[in-house]
GUDREN-563475 format. One line per field, with one value per residue: y, x, z of N, C-alpha, C in turn; residue in one letter. Coordinates in steps of 0.02 Angstrom, whole numbers, always signed. Layout:
N
n_c2: (Y:...);
n_c1: (X:...);
n_c3: (Z:...);
ca_c2: (Y:...);
ca_c1: (X:...);
ca_c3: (Z:...);
c_c2: (Y:...);
c_c1: (X:...);
c_c3: (Z:...);
resn: (A:...);
This chain:
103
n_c2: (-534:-584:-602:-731:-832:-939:-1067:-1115:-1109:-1151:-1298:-1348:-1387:-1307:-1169:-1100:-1075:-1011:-910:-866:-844:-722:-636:-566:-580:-671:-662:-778:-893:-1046:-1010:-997:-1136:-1214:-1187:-1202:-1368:-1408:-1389:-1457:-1566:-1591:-1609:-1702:-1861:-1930:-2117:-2139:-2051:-1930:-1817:-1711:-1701:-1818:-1894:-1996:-1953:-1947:-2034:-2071:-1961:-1936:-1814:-1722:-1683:-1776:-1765:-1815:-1827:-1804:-1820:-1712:-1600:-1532:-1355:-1233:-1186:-1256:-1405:-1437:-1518:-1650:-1640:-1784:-1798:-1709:-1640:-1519:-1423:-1404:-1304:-1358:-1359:-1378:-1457:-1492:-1616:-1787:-1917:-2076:-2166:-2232:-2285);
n_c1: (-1156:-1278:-1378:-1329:-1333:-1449:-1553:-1552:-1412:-1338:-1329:-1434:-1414:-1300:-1308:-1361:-1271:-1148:-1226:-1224:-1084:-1055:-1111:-1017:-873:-714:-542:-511:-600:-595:-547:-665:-728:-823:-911:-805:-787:-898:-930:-814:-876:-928:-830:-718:-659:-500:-494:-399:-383:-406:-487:-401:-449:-526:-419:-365:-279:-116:-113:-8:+14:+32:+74:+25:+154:+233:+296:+299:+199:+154:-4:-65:-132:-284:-286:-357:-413:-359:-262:-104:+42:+171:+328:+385:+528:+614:+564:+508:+345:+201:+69:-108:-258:-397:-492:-394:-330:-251:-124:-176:-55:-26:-94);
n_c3: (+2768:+2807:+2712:+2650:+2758:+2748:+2712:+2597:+2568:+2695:+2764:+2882:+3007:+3033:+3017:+3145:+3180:+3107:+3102:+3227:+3222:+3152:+3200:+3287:+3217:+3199:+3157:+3066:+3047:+3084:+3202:+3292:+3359:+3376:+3223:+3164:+3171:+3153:+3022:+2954:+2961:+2830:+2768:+2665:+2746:+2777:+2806:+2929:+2990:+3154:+3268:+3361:+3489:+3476:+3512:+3670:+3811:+3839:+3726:+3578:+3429:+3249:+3148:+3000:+2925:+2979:+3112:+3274:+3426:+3599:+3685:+3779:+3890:+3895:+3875:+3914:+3776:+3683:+3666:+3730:+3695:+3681:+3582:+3535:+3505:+3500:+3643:+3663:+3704:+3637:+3572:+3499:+3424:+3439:+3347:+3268:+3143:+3161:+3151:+3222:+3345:+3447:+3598);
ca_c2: (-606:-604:-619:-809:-872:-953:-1142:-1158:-1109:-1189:-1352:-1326:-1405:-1261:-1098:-1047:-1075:-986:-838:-827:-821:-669:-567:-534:-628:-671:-657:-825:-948:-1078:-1000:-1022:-1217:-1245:-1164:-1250:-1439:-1420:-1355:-1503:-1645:-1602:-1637:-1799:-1895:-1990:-2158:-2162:-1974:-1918:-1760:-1711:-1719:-1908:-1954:-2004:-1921:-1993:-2063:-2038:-1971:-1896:-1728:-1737:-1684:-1845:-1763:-1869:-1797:-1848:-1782:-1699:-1589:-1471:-1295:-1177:-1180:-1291:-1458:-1462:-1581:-1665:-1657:-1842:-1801:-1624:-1608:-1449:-1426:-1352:-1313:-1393:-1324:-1452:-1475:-1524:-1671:-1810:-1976:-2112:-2200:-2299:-2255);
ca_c1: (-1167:-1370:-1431:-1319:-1364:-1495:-1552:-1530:-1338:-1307:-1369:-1486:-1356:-1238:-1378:-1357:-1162:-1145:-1256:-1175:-1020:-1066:-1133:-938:-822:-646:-517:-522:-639:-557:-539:-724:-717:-878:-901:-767:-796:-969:-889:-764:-916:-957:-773:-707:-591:-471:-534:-354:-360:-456:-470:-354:-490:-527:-339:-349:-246:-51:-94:+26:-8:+70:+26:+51:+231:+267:+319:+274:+172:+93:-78:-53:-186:-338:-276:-426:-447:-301:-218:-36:+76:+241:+346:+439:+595:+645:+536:+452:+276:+166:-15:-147:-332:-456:-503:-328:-337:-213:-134:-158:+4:-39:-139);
ca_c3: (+2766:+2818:+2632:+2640:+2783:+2733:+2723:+2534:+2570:+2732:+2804:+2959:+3067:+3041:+3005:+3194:+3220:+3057:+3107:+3279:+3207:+3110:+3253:+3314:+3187:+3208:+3087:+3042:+3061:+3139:+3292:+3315:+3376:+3355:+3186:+3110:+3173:+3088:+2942:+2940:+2970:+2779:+2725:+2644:+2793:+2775:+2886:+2967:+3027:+3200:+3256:+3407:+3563:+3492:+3552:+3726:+3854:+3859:+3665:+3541:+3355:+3197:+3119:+2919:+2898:+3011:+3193:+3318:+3492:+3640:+3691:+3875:+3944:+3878:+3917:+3895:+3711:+3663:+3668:+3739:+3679:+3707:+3504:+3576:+3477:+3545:+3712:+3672:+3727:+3576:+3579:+3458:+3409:+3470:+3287:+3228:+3106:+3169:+3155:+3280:+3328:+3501:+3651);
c_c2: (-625:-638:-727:-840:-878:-1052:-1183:-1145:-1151:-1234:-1332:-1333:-1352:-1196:-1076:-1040:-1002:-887:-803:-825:-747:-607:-555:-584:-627:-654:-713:-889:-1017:-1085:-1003:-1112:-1250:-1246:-1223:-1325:-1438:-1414:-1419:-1564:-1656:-1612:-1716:-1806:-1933:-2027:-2152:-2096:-1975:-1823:-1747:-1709:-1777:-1942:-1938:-1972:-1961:-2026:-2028:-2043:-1932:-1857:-1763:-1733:-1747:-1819:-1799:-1830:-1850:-1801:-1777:-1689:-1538:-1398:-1238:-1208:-1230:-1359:-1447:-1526:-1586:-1687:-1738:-1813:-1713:-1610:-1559:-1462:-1388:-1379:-1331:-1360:-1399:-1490:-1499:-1601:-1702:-1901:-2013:-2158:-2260:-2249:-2264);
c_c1: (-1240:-1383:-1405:-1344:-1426:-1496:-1534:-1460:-1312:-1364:-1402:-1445:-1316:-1256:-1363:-1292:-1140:-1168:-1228:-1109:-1005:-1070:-1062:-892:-778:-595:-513:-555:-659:-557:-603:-719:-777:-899:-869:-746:-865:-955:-865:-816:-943:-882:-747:-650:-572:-475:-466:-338:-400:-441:-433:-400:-531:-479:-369:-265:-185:-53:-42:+0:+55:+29:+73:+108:+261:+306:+247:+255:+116:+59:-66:-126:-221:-309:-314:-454:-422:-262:-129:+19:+136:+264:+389:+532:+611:+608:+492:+370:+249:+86:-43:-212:-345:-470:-416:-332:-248:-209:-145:-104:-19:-84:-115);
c_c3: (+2777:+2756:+2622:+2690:+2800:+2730:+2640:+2514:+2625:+2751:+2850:+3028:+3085:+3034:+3078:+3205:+3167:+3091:+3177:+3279:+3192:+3165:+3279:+3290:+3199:+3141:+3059:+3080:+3103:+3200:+3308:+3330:+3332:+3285:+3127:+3129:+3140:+3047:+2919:+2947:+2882:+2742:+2712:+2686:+2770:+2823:+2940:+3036:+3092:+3223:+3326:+3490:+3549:+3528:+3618:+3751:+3836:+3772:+3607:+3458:+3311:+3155:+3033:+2893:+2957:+3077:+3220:+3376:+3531:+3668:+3771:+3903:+3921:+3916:+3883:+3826:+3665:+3682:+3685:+3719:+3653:+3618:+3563:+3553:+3518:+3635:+3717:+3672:+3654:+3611:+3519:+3463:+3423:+3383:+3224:+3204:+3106:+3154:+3214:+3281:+3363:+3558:+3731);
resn: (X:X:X:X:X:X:X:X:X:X:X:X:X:X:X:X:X:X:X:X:X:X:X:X:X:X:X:X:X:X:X:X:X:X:X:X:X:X:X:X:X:X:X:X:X:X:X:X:X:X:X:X:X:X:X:X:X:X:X:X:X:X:X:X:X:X:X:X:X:X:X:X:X:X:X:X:X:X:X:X:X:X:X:X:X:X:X:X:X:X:X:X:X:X:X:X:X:X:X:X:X:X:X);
């Protein structure tokens, strides 16, 4: 990957995230946080979306297939959160692209 990162492939903003990604990569990308919210600042949003550490604590949103959750509590790397209709706890990537319902 050296020979790309470079400034007439990546923006300047994203040239060191990029290159310290490289020095010990993951298997996917993603799981870098940082990485891939720079990544995602050059994608087209939809205005209604946010990304899941905009919701406030206790707010409730909807993920794209339309379950409904409420935003609990940062656990290390991950968002916790309550599905309303079943109870189960699931975790969320910080970078998860969500709806807002209420707050």
């Amino acid at each position: 990957m050296v020979p790309f990162i470079r400034p007439e492939i990546f923006p300047n903003s994203v040239l060191p995230l990029v290159a310290n990604h490289f020095k010990n990569p993951t298997a996917s990308s993603d799981t870098d946080v940082h990485l891939a919210f720079a990544l995602k600042q050059f994608d087209e949003r939809k205005s209604d979306l946010l990304f899941i550490h905009e919701v406030p604590n206790g707010g409730l949103f909807r993920i794209k297939n339309g379950r409904v959750f409420q935003k609990k509590a940062l656990r290390v790397k991950r968002y916790e959160c309550l599905e309303i209709k079943s109870g189960k706890t699931y975790l969320f990537n910080v970078n998860a692209e969500v709806e807002l319902i209420s707050t």
